[in-house]
C-alpha positions as CSV (number, residue, x, y, z in Angstrom):
1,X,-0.7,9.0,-26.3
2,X,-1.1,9.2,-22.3
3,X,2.0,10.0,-20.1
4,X,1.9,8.5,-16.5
5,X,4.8,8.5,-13.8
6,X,6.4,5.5,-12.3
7,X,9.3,4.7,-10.0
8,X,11.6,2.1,-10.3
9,X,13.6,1.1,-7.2
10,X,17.4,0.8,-8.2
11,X,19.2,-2.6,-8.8
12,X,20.6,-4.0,-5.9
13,X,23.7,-5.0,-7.9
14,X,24.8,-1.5,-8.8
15,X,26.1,1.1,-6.5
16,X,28.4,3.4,-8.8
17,X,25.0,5.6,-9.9
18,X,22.3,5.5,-7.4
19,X,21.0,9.5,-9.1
20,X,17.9,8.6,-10.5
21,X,17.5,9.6,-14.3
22,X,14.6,10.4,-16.2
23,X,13.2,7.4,-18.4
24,X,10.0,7.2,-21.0
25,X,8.8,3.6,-21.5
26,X,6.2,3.5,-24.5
27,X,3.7,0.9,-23.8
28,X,1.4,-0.1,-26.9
29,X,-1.9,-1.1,-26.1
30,X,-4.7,-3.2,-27.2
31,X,-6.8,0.0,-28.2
32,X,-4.4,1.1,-30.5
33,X,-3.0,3.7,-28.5
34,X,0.6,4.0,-26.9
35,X,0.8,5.0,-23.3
36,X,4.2,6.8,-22.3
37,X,5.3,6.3,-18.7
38,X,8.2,8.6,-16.9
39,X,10.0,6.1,-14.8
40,X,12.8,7.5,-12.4
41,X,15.5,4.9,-12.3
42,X,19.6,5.0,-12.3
43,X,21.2,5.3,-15.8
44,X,22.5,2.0,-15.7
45,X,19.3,0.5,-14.8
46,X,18.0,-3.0,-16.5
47,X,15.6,-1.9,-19.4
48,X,13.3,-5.5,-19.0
49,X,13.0,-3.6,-14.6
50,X,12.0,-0.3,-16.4
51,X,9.4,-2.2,-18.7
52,X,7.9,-3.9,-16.0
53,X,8.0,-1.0,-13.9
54,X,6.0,0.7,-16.1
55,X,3.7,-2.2,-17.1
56,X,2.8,-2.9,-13.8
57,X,1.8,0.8,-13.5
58,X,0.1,0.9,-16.6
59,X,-2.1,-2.6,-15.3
60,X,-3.1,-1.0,-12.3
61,X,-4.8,1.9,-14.4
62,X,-8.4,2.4,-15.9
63,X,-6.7,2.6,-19.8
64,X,-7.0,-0.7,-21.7
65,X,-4.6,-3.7,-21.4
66,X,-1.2,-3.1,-22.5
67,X,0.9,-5.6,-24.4
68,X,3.3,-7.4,-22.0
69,X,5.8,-7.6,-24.7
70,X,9.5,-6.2,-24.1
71,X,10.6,-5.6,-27.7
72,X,7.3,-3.7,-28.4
73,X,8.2,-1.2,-25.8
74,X,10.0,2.2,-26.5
75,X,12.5,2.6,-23.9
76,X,14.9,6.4,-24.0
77,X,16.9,8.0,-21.3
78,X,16.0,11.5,-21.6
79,X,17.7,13.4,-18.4
């Protein structure tokens, strides 16, 4: 498993929590593997903005290809 950071910007809808919280996104990968990314984001941010978030981050890397599939994804709040 490799951990990498991310940001996500906060929705533009929400105003009530703009705090950014800690998230880990669990991307697996074609190799096998699952790559963990820390996204900042509000609590009540979208999970599919936190996927992406960390997808996109995760594409722009050297590790092997990610699956761009939501519900294969491993999304928890942890702080």
């Amino acid at each position: 498993m490799h951990a990498r950071h991310a940001t996500a910007m906060p929705p533009r809808s929400s105003h009530r929590d703009m705090e950014s919280r800690c998230w880990l996104v669990a991307l697996p990968a074609v190799d096998g593997m699952q790559y963990v990314y820390r996204v900042y984001a509000p609590e009540d941010a979208l999970l599919a903005d936190l996927f992406w978030e960390a997808w996109h981050c995760h594409d722009e890397s050297a590790f092997p290809r990610a699956w761009d599939v939501f519900d294969a994804a491993v999304i928890r709040l942890v702080a």
